[in-house]
C-alpha positions as CSV (number, residue, x, y, z in Angstrom):
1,X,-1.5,43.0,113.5
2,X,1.1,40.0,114.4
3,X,-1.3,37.7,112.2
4,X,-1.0,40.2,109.6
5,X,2.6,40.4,109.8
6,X,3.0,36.5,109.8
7,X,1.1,36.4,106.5
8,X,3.5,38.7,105.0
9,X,6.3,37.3,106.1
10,X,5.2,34.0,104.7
11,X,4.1,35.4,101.5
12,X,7.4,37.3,101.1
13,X,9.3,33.5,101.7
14,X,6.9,32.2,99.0
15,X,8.3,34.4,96.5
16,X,11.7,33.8,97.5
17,X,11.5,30.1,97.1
18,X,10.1,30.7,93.7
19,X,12.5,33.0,92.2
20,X,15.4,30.9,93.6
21,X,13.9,27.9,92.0
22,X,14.7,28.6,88.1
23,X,18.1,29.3,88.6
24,X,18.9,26.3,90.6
25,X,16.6,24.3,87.8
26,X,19.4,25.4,85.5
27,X,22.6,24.3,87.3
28,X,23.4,21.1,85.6
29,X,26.6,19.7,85.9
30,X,28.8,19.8,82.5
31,X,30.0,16.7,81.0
32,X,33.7,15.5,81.6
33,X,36.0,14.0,79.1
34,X,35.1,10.8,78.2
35,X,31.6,10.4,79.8
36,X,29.0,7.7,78.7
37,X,26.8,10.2,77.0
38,X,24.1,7.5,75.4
39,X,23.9,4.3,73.3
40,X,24.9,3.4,69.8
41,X,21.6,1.4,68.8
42,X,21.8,-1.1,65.8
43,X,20.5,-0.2,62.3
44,X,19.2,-1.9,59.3
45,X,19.5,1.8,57.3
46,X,22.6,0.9,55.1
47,X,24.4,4.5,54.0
48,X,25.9,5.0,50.2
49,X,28.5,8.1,49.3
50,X,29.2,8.2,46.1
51,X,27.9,5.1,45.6
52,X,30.0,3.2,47.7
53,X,28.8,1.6,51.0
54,X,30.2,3.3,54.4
55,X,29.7,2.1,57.6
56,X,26.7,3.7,59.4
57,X,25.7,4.7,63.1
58,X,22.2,5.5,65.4
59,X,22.7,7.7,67.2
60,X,19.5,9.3,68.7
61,X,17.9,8.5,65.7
62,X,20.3,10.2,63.8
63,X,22.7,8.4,61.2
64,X,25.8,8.6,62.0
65,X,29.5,8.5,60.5
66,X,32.7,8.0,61.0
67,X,34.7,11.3,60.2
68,X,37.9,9.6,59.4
69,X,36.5,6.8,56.8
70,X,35.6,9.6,55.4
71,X,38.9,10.2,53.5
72,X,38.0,7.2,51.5
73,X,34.9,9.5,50.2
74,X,36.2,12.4,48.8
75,X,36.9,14.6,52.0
76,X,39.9,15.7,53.3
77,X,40.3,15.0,57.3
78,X,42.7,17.0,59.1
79,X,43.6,16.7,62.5
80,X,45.3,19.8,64.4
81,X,46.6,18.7,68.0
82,X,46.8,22.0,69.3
83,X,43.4,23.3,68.8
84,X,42.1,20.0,69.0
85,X,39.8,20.4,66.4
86,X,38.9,17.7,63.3
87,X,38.0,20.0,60.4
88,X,36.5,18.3,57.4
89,X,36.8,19.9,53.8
90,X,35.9,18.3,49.9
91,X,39.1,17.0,49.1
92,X,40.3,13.7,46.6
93,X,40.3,10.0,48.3
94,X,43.4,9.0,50.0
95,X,42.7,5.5,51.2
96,X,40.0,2.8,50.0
97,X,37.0,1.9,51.6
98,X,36.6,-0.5,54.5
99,X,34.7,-3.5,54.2
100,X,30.6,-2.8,55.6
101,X,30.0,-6.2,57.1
102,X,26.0,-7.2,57.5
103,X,24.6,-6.1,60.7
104,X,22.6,-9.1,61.9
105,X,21.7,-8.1,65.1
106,X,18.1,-6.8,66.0
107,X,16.8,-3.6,65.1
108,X,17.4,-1.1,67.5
109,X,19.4,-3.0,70.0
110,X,22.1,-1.5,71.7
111,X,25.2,-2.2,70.4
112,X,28.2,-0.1,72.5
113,X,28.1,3.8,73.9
114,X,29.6,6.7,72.8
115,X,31.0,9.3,74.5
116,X,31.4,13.2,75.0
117,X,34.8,14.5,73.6
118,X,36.1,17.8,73.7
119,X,37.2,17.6,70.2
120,X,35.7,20.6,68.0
121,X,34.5,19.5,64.6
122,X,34.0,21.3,61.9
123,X,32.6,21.1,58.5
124,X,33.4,23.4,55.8
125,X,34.4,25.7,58.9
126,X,31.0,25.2,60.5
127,X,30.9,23.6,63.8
128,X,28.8,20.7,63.8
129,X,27.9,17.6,66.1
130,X,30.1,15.0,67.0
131,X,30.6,11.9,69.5
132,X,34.0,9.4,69.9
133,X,32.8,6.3,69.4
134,X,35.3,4.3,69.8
135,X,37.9,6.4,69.7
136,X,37.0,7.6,66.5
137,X,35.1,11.2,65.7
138,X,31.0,10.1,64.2
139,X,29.5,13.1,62.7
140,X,25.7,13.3,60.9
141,X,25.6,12.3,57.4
142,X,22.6,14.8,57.2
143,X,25.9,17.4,57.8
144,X,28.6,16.1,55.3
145,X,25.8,15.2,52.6
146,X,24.1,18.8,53.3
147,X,27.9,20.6,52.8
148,X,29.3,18.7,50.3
149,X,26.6,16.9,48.2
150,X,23.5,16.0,48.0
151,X,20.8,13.1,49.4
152,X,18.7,10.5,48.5
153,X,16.7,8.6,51.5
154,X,14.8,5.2,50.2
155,X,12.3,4.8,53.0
156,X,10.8,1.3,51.4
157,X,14.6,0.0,51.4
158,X,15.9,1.9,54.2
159,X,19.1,3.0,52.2
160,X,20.5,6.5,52.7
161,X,22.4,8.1,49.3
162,X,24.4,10.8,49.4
163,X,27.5,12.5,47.5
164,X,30.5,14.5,48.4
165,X,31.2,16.2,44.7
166,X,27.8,18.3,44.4
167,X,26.3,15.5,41.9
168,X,23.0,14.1,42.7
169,X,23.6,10.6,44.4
170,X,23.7,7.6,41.9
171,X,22.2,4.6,43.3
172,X,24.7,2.1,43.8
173,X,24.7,-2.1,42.3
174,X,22.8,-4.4,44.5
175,X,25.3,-6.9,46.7
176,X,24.4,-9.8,48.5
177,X,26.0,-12.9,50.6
178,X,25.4,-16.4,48.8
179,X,24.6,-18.6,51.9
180,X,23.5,-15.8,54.3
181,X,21.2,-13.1,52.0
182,X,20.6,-16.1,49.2
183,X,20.2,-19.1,50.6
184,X,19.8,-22.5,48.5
185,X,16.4,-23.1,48.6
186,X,17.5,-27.4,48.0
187,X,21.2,-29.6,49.0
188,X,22.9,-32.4,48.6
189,X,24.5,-34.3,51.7
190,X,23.4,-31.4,53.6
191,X,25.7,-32.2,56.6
192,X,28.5,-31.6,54.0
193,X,27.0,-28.6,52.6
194,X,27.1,-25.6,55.2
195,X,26.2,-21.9,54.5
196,X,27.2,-19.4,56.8
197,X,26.8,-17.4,59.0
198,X,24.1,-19.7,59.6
199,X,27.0,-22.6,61.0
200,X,29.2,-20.4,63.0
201,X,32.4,-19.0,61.0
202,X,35.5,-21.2,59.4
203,X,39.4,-19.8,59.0
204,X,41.4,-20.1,55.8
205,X,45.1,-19.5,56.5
206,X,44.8,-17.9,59.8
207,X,41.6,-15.5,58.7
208,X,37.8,-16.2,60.8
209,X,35.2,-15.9,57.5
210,X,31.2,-15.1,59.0
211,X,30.6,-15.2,55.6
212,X,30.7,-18.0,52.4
213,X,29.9,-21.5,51.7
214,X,31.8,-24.6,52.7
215,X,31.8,-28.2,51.8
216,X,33.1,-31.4,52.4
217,X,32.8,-34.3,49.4
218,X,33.2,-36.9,52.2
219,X,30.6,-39.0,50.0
220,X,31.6,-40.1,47.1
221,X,28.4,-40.3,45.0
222,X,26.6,-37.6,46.3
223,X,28.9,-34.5,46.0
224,X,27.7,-32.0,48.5
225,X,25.7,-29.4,45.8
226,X,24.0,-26.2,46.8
227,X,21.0,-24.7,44.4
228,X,20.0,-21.1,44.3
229,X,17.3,-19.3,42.7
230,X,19.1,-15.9,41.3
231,X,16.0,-14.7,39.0
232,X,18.8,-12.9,36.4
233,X,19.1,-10.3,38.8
234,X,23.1,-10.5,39.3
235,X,25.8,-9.9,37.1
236,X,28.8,-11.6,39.1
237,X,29.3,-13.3,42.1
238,X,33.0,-12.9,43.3
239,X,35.1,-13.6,46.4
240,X,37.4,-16.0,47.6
241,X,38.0,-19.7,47.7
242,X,41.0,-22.6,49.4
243,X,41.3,-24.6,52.2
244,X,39.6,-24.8,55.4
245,X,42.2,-25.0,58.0
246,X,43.2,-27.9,59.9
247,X,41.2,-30.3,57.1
248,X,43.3,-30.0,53.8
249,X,42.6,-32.1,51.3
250,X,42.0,-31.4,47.6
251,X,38.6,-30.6,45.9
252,X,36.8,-29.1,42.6
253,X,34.5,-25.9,43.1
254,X,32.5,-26.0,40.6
255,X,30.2,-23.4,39.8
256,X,27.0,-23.6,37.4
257,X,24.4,-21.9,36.0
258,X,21.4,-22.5,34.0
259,X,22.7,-25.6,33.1
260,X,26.1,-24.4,31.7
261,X,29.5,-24.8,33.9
262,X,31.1,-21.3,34.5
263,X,34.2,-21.9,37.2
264,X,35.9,-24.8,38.1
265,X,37.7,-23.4,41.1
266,X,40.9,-26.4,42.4
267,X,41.5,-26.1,45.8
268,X,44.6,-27.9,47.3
269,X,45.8,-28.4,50.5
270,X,48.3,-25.9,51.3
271,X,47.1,-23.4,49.3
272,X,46.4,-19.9,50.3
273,X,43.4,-18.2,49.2
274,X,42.9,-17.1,46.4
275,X,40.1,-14.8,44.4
276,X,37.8,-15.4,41.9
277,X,35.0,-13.6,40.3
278,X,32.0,-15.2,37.7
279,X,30.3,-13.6,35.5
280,X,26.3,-14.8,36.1
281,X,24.6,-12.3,34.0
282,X,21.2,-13.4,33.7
283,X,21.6,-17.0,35.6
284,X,18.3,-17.5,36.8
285,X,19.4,-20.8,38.5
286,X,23.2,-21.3,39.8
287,X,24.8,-24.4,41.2
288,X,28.0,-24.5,43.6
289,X,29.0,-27.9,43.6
290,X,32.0,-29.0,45.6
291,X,33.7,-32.8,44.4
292,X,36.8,-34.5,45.2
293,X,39.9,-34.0,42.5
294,X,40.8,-38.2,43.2
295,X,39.3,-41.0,45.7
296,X,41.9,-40.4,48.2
297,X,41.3,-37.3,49.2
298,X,38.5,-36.0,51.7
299,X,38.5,-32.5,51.1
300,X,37.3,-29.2,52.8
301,X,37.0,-26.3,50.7
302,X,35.3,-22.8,51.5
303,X,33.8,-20.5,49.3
304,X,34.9,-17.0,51.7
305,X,32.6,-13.5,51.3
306,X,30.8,-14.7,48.4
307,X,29.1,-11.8,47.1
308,X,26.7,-11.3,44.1
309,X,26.6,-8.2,42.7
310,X,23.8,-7.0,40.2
311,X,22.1,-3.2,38.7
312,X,19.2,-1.8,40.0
C-alpha cells in the first residue's frame, strides 16, 4: 500500500511540475527605456519616395526609415509631448531632403544598434512599429508606402520605390560619383590625379569631401588628365569645385567631352567653393583635365561630390 502511495504521490508532483512550467515559460522580463534591442545591419537596397532618394535602414530584414526625414516627403510629423506619441499623416513638404551618402561598407555588417522607446507611433492613426535609432523614430517603409502610396521593389537593382500622394512610384534619374562609382579607366601623372574615396577625403574651406576628384598640375607638360567612359548614358554631371586647403594655388578645370571642351572651371587660391553643373548629354567619352592658369603657380584644385546624373 505505501509503494502504491509513493507512486501517487510522485505522479501527482509530476503533474505539478508540468503545469507550473508554461507559466513560468512566459515570464519574460519587459524591456526598459532605452535598451539595446538588436543591430542596424548595412544595406546596399537604396529607397526612393516620390522619386527622391531617402536614407534607408535594416532592421531585421526589414527597411527602415526615419519618421522625421519624412517631412521632406510629403508627410506631416507631429510630435505631442504629453502622450508621447509621433503620429504621421499625408501632408505638403516642409524642409528638403538630406543628402543619401553611398554606403560602402559590406553587406550586412553591423553598423550601430537601436533601441526600444516607449514612444507610440502611429500612422494614419494606426499604430505601427518603430525603434530610436539614434535618437530619431525609424518606422517600415512597407507601412508609410502601404498608407500613403504605393511600391515598386526592383529585386535585380535592389532599389525600393514608393510614393506618399497615392500615384504609382516613378522611377527616379540614375546618379553616380565620378571617381568612386565611374572611375577613369586611363591618367595622366597619376600621382597628381587622385579620385576618391579611393585616397582618403580632402577639405575645401573647412568642409571634409569623401567624394570628387582632385589634382595637382605640379608637372608642367603632363597636366594631370582623368578619362572616363560615360556610354551617353548621363545628361549632367554637377557639383562643386576650388581650392584644396592648406595648398592654394591657381589652376584651370577643364572638362571635355567627345572631343569638344564643355567647362573651363578657374580655381584661385582663396576662393570659396563654388557650384557648377555640365550638361553631357550623350558624351560617350569625358575628360577632366586639371592645368595651371601661369608657370608660377602649383595648384591644388578639387572637383567635390561630382555627380552624374542621367534617365532610365
Amino acid at each position: 500500500m505505501k509503494k502504491v502511495l509513493r507512486v501517487i504521490a510522485a505522479a501527482l508532483t509530476m503533474c505539478l511540475i508540468i503545469a507550473v512550467m508554461p507559466l513560468s515559460a512566459q515570464v519574460v522580463e519587459a524591456n526598459q527605456l532605452g535598451d539595446i534591442i538588436g543591430n542596424v545591419l548595412n544595406t546596399n537596397i537604396r529607397v526612393y519616395i516620390n522619386g527622391v532618394e531617402i536614407m534607408g535602414y535594416n532592421i531585421e530584414k526589414n527597411t527602415y526609415v526615419i519618421a522625421e526625414d519624412l517631412r521632406a516627403y510629403g508627410v506631416d510629423v507631429r510630435w505631442d509631448e504629453n502622450a508621447r506619441t509621433l503620429s504621421l499623416t499625408r501632408g505638403p513638404s516642409t524642409r528638403s531632403p538630406k543628402h543619401v551618402p553611398l554606403n560602402l561598407e559590406p553587406e550586412g555588417s553591423i553598423a550601430f544598434y537601436y533601441i526600444y522607446t516607449d514612444v507610440v507611433t502611429r500612422i494614419n492613426g494606426q499604430r505601427v512599429t518603430s525603434y530610436n535609432l539614434r535618437g530619431t523614430t525609424a518606422v517600415k517603409i512597407d507601412d508609410v508606402a502601404a498608407a500613403f502610396g504605393q511600391r515598386i521593389w526592383d529585386e535585380e537593382k535592389r532599389e525600393y520605390y514608393a510614393t506618399t500622394d497615392g500615384t504609382r512610384p516613378r522611377l527616379p534619374d540614375v546618379t553616380a560619383y565620378l571617381g568612386s562609382d565611374v572611375r577613369a579607366y586611363q591618367s595622366t601623372s597619376a600621382a597628381y590625379y587622385q579620385e576618391f574615396p579611393r585616397n582618403g577625403s580632402f577639405k575645401m574651406a573647412g568642409v571634409t569631401y569623401n567624394y570628387g576628384i582632385v589634382g595637382n598640375d605640379y608637372l608642367t607638360n603632363s597636366p594631370p588628365t582623368g578619362y572616363y567612359n560615360l556610354n551617353g548614358q548621363y545628361k549632367t554631371l554637377s557639383g562643386l569645385y576650388g581650392p584644396i586647403d592648406g595648398r592654394g594655388g591657381n589652376a584651370i578645370i577643364t572638362i571635355t567631352g567627345d572631343g569638344k571642351i564643355l567647362s573651363e572651371l578657374e580655381s584661385r587660391s582663396g576662393d570659396l567653393p563654388k557650384s557648377f553643373s555640365v550638361d553631357i548629354t550623350g558624351v560617350q567619352q569625358l575628360v577632366i583635365s586639371f592645368s595651371k592658369i601661369n608657370s608660377y603657380s602649383t595648384p591644388y584644385a578639387a572637383l567635390a561630390n561630382a555627380i552624374l546624373t542621367g534617365p532610365r
